[in-house]
C-alpha positions as CSV (number, residue, x, y, z in Angstrom):
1,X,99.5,-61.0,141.6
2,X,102.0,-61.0,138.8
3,X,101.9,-57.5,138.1
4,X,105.3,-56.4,138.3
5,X,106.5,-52.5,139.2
6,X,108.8,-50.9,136.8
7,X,112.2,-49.9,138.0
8,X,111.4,-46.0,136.7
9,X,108.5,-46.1,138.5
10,X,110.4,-47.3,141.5
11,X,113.2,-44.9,141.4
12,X,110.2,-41.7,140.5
13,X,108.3,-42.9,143.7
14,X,111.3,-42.8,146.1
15,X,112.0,-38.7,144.6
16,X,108.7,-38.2,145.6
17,X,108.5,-39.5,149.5
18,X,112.6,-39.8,149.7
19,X,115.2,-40.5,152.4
20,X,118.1,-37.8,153.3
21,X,121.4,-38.9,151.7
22,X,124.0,-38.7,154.0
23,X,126.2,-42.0,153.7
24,X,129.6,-42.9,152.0
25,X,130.9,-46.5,151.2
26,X,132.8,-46.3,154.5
27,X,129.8,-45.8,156.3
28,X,128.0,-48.7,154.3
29,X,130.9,-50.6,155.0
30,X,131.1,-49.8,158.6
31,X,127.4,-50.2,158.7
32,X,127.7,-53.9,157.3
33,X,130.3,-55.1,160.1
34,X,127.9,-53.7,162.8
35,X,125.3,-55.5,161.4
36,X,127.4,-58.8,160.8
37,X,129.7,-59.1,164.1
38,X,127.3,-59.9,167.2
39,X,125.9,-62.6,168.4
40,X,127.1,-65.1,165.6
41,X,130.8,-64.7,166.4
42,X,130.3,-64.1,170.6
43,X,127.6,-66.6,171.2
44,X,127.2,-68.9,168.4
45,X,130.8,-70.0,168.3
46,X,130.5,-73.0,171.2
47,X,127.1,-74.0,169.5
48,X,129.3,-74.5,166.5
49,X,131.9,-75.6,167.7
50,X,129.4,-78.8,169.5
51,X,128.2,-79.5,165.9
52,X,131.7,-79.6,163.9
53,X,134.2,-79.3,165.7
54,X,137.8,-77.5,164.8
55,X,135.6,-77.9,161.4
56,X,133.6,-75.2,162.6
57,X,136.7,-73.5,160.8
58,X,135.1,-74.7,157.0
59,X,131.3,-74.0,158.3
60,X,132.1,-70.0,158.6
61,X,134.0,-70.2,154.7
62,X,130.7,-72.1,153.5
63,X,128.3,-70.0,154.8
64,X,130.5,-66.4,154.4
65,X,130.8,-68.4,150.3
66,X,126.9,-68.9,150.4
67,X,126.8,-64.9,151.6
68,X,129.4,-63.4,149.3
69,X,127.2,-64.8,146.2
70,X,124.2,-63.4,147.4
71,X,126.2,-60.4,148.3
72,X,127.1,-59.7,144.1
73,X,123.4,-60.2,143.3
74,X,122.7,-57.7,146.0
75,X,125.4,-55.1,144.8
76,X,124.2,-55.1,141.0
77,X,120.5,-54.9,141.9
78,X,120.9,-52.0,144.5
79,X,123.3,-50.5,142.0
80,X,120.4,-50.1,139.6
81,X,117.4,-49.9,142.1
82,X,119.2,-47.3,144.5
83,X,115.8,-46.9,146.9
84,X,114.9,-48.5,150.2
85,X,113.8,-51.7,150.5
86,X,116.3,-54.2,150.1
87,X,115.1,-57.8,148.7
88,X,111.5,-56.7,149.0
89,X,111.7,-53.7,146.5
90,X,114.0,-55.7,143.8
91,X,111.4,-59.0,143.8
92,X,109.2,-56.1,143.2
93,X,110.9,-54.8,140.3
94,X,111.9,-58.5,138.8
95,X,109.0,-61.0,139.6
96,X,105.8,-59.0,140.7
97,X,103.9,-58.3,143.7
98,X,103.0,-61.2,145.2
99,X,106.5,-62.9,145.5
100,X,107.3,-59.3,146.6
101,X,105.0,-59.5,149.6
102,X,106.5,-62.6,150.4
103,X,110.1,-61.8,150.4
104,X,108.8,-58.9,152.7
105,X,107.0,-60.5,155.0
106,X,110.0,-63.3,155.9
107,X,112.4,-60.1,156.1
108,X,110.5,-59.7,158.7
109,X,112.0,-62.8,160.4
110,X,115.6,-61.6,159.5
111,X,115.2,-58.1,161.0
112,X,112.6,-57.7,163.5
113,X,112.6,-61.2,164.7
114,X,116.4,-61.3,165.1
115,X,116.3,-58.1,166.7
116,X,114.2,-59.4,169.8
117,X,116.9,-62.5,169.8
118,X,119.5,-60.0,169.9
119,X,118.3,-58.0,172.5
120,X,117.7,-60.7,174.8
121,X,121.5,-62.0,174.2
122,X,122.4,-58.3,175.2
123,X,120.5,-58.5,178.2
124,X,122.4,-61.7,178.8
125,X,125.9,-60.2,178.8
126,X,124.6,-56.9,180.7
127,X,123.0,-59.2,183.6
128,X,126.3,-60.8,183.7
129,X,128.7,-58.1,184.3
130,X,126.1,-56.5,186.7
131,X,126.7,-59.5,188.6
132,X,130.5,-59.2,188.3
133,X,130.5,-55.6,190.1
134,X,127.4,-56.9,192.8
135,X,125.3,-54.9,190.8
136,X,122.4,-57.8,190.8
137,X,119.1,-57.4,189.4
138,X,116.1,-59.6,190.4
139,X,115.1,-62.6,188.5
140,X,111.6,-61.2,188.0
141,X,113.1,-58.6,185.8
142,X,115.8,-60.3,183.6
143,X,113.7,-63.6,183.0
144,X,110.8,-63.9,180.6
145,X,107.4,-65.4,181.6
146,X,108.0,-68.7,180.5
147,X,111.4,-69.3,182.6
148,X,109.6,-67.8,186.0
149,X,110.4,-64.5,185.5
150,X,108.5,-61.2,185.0
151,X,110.2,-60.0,181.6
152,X,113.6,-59.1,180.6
153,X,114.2,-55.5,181.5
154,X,117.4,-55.1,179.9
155,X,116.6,-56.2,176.8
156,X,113.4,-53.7,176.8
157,X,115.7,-51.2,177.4
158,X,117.9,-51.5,174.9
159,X,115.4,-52.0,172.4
160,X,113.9,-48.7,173.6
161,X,117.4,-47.0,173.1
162,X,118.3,-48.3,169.6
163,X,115.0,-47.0,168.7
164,X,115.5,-43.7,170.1
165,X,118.5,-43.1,167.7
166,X,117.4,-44.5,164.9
167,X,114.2,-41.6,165.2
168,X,117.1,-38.9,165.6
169,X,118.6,-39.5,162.6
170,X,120.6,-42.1,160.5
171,X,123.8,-40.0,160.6
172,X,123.6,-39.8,164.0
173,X,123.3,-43.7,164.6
174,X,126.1,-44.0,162.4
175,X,128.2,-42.3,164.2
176,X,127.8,-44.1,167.5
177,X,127.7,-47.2,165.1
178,X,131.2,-46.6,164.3
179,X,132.4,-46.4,167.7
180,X,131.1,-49.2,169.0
181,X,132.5,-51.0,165.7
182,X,136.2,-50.0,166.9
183,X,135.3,-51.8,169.9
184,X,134.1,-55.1,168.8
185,X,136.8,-55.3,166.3
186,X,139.6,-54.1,168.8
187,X,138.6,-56.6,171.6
188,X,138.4,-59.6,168.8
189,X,142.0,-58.3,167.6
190,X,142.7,-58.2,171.7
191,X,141.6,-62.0,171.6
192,X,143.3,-63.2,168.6
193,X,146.8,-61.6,169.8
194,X,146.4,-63.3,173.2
195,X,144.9,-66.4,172.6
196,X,146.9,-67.4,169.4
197,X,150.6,-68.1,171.2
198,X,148.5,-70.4,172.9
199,X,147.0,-72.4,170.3
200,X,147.8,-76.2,171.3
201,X,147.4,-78.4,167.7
202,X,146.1,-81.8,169.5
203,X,142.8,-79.4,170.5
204,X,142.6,-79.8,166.5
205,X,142.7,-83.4,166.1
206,X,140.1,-85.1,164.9
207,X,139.3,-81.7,163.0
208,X,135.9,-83.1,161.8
209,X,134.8,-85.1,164.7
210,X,131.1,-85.1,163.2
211,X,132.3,-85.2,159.4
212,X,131.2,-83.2,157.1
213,X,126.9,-83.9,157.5
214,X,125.8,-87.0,160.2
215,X,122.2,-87.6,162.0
216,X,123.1,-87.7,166.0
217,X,121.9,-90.1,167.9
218,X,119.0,-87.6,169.7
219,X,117.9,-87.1,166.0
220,X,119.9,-83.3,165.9
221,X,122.1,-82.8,162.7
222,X,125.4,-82.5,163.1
223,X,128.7,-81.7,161.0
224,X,130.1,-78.8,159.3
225,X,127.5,-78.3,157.1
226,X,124.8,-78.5,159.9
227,X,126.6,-76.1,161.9
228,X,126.9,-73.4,158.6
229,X,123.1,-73.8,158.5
230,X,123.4,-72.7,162.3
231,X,126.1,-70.2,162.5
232,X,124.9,-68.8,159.3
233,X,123.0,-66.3,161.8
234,X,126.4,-65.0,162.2
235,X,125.7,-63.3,158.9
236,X,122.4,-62.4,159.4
237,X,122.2,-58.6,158.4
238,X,125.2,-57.8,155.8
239,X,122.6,-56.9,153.1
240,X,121.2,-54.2,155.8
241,X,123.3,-52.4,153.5
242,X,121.2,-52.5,150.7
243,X,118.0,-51.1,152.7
244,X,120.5,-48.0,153.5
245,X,120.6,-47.0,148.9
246,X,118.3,-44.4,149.6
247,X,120.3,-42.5,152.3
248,X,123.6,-43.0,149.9
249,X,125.7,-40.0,148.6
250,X,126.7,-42.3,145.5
251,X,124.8,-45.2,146.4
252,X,126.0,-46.6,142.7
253,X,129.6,-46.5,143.5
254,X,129.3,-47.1,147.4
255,X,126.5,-49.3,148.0
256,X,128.6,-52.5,146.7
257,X,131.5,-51.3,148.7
258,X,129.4,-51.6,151.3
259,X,128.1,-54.8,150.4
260,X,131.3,-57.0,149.5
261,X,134.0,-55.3,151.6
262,X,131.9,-56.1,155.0
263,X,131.2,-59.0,154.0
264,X,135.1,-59.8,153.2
265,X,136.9,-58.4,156.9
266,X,134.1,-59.8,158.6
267,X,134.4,-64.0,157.0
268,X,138.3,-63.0,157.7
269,X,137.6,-62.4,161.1
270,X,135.1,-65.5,161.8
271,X,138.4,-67.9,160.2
272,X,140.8,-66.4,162.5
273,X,138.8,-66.3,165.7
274,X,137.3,-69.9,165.0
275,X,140.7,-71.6,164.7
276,X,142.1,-70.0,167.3
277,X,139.4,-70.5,169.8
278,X,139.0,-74.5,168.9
279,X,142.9,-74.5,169.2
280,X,143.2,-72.7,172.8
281,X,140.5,-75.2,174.4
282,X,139.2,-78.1,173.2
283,X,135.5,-78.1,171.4
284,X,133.8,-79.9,173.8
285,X,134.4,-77.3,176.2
286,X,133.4,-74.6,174.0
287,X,130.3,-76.4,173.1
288,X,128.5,-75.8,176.6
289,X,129.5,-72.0,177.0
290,X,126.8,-69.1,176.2
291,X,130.4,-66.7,176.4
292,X,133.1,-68.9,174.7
293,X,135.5,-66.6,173.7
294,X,135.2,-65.0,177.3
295,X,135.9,-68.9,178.4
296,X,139.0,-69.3,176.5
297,X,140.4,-66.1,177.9
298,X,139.6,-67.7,181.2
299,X,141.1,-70.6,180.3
300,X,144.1,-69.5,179.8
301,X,144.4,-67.4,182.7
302,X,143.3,-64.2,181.4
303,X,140.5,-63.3,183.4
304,X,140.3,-59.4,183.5
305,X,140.5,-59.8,179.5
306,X,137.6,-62.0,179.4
307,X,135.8,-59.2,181.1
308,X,137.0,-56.6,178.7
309,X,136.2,-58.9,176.3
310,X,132.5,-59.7,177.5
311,X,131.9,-55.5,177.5
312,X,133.1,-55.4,173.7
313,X,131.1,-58.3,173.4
314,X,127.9,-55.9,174.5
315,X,129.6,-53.2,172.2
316,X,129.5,-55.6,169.3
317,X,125.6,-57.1,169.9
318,X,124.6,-53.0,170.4
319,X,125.5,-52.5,167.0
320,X,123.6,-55.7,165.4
321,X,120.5,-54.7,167.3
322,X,121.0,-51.1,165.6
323,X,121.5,-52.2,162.2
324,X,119.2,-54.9,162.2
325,X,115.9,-52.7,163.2
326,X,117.1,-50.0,160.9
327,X,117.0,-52.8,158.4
328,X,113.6,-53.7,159.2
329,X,111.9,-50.0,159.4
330,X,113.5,-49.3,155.9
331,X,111.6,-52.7,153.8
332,X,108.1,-51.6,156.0
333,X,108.7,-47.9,154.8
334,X,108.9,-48.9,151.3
335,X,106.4,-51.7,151.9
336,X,104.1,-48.6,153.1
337,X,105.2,-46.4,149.7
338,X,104.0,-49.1,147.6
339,X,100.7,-49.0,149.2
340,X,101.1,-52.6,151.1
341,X,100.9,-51.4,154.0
342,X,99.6,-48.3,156.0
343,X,100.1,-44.7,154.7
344,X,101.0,-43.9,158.3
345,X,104.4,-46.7,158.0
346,X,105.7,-44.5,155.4
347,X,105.6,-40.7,157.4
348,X,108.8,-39.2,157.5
349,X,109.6,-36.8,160.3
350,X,109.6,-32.7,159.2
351,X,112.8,-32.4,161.5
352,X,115.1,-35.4,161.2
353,X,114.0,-36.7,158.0
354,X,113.8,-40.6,159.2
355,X,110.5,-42.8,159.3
356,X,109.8,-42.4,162.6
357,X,106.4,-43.9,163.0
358,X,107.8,-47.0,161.7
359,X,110.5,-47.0,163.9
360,X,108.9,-46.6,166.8
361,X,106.3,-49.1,166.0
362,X,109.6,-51.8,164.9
363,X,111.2,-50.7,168.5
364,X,108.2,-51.5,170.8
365,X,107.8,-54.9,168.7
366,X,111.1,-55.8,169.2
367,X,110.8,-54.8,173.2
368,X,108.0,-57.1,173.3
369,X,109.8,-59.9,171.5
370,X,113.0,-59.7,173.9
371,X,110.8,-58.8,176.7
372,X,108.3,-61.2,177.0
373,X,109.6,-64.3,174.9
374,X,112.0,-67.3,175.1
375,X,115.5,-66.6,173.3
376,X,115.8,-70.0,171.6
377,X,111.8,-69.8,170.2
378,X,112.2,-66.0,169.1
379,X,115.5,-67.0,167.1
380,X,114.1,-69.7,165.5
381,X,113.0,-68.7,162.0
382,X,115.5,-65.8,161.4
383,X,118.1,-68.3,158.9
384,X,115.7,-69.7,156.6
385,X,114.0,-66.3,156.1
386,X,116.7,-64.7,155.1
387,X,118.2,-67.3,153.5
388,X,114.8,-67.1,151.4
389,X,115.4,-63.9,150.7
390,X,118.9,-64.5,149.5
391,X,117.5,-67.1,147.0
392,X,115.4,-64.3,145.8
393,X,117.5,-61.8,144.9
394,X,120.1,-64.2,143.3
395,X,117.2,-65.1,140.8
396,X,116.2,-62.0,140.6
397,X,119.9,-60.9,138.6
398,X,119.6,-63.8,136.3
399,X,115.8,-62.6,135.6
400,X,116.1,-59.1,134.7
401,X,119.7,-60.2,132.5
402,X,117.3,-62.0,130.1
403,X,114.3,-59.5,130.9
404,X,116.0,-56.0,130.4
405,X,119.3,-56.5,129.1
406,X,119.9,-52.8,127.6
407,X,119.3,-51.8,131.1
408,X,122.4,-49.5,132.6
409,X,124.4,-51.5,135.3
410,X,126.5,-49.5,137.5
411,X,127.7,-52.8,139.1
412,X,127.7,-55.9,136.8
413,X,128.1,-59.6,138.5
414,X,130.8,-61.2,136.7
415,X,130.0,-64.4,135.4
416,X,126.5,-64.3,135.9
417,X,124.9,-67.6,135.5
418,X,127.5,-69.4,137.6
419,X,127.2,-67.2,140.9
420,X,123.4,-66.9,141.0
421,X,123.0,-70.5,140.3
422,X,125.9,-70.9,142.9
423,X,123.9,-68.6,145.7
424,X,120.6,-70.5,145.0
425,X,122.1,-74.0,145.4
426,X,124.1,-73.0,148.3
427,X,121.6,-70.8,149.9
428,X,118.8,-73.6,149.6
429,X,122.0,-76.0,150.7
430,X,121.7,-74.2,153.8
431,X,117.9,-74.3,154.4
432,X,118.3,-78.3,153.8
433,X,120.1,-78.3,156.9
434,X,117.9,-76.9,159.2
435,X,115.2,-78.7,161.8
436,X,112.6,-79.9,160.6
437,X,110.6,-77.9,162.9
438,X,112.1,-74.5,161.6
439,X,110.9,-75.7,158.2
440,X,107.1,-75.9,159.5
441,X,106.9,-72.3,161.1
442,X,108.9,-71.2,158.2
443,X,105.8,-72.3,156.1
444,X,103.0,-70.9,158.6
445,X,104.4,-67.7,158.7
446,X,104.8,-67.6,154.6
447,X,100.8,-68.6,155.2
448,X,99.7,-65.7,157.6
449,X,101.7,-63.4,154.8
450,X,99.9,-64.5,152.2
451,X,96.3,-64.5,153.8
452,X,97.2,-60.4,155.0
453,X,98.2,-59.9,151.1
454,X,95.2,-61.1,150.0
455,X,92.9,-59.1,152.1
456,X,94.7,-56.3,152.7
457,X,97.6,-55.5,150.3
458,X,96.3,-56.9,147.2
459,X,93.1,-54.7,146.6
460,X,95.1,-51.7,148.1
461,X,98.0,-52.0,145.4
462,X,98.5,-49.3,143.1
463,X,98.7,-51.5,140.8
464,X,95.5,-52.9,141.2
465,X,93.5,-52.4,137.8
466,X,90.4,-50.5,139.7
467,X,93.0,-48.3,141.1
468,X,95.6,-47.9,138.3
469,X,91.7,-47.2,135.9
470,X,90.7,-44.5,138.8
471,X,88.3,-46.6,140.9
């Protein structure tokens, strides 16, 4: 379980069964703000904002830190390992199979998982400006079983959609990616340029209410560093990027463009719109809004902007839900490749050139997920599986700097030692601050992986001695 594949062996495979490249850095980059600008910034902000406060402010720099040192390991690895597959494929490379697997299966929980929580918020903001023009669905159909409903139509839908474009072809989505970008980002600028005259400074005092880490009284952590554990979500998808090397023109040049620069407008972005929200309306009110950049637009009299803002809003969660399955069919094609999965996860399409039985397979999942289950349970697991992940990779560079030194690096980390230790201390940081609860599925899940390794993956490995000896 050890075994580790060799990075030639890695980049020979992906010449064999390889991706179109059709991507530039702009596109990565592009690609990485869809991914990052969603949910987090349009939903997640009042949770926050509940938990710390105006210091919601230093939770978005602490977890957007925790990112960008993850974000160098991820450059200099993809740099050298330009294929698909993200954290998976570089464990692969570094520390063997099994650990491999693992990092697999819990990307699983960042992409797929999240996509289904995505969706479901989509449906959320569709069902709501339905309801604005008397366009009003019935409950059965926009509420999952367990709240009374039937399923969540809209959030099927979309899910069906995303995957439809995604089996066109990944220039294609792209393109429509970079529209509804310009939306997102121009109805966040909108926000910012309205709401900041506004900005009253006693909304800011106390700035750390809940201090920096503190037990509630209902047992729920709260603080700043609580709510970076939460909000992290708000990240949840920048290294997307990485699963997009094989599709790159110059993936050596562009895929840590990609990487860093998205990673950099976006943390800009979550300052900006955090202050300025927690300074137009006070926390507390934030705290109980699903919408609360929509609220504070309301709040200070800006109504029909809160509705353009709630459509960019839909924009802006399109795009995640894009990115995030793309993500996801990308680590099972290579997953397939490597022979850890199905051959039939790994077809590629005559015509368009893109996995498409994975992609459809990852589409009607993530229907289901929205569809059928609870927003709150769905979203549970995605942080600490990526954050997992992220721990991965980070120890991955420090490995292969001992292991293979001579090797050529397109994209060096500077100062090594200090930002992967840095990304594993504040990455596991992060994980220290989530429910206990998340912790326990965290570890079941990890279990189920395993136990499908063992009986399937394992003895189906190329690697396997009967099969490397011709048995």
């Amino acid at each position: 379980m050890l075994r580790i594949k060799p990075v030639e062996s890695l980049l020979t495979q992906a010449e064999e069964k390889k991706l179109h490249r059709s991507l530039t850095g702009l596109d990565l980059m592009l690609l990485g703000i869809g991914a990052i600008i969603g949910t987090g910034i349009f939903v997640l902000t009042g949770v926050g904002a509940g938990m710390a406060g105006p210091g919601l402010t230093f939770s978005f720099i602490f977890a957007g830190v925790a990112c960008g040192f993850a974000a160098l390991a991820y450059a200099e690895l993809a740099a050298m390992v330009p294929v698909a597959g993200s954290a998976y494929t570089y464990s692969y490379a570094v520390m063997g199979e099994a650990v491999a697997w693992l990092v697999g299966w819990n990307l699983v929980l960042e992409y797929a998982v999240s996509a289904g929580a995505v969706a479901s918020g989509w449906s959320g903001y569709m069902v709501g400006i339905l309801n604005q023009i008397g366009l009003h669905l019935p409950d059965a159909l926009t509420r999952v079983p367990k709240d009374g409903g039937l399923m969540d139509l809209p959030a099927i839908l979309i899910s069906l959609f995303v995957t439809a474009l995604l089996v066109l072809g990944t220039k294609e989505s792209v393109t429509i990616n970079r529209v509804l970008v310009a939306i997102k980002i121009s109805v966040l600028m909108m926000f910012l340029l309205v709401a900041t005259p506004l900005v009253d400074p006693l909304n800011w005092d106390p700035f750390l209410p809940h201090g920096w880490f503190e037990r509630a009284a209902d047992g729920q952590n709260v603080g700043v560093f609580a709510a970076a554990a939460i909000i992290f979500f708000a990240y949840i998808g920048f290294d997307a990027v990485s699963t997009a090397a094989e599709e790159t023109k110059n993936p050596n040049r562009d895929v840590p463009i990609g990487l860093i620069g998205s990673l950099v407008v976006c943390t800009v972005i979550y300052i900006a719109v955090a202050l300025v929200a927690t300074g137009a309306l006070n926390y507390q009110q934030l705290s109980d809004s699903k919408e609360p950049l929509a609220q504070v637009l309301r709040a200070i009299d800006y109504p029909w902007l809160a509705n353009i803002l709630a459509v960019g809003a839909i924009a802006g969660i399109t795009t995640v839900l894009l990115v995030l399955i793309y993500g996801q069919t990308r680590i099972f094609f290579a997953m397939s490749r490597d022979g850890l999965l199905p051959p039939l996860f790994s077809r590629v399409h005559p015509k368009y050139r893109t996995p498409h039985t994975i992609t459809i397979i990852t589409g009607l999942f993530v229907a289901a997920v929205a569809g059928f289950f609870p927003l709150h349970e769905i979203a549970a697991l995605s942080n600490i599986g990526t954050l997992f992940a992220f721990i991965a990779v980070a120890a991955g560079v420090m490995i292969l700097r001992v292991s293979q030194p001579e090797r050529k690096r397109p994209f060096r980390v500077p100062a090594v030692w200090f930002v992967g230790t840095m990304a594993i201390l504040s990455c596991f940081g992060l994980m220290l601050g989530l429910p206990d609860e998340t912790w326990e599925r965290f570890l079941y899940w990890s279990l189920v992986g395993m136990v499908i390794y063992a009986f399937y993956g394992y003895p189906r490995s190329p690697l396997h001695p009967k099969r490397r000896n011709g048995g």
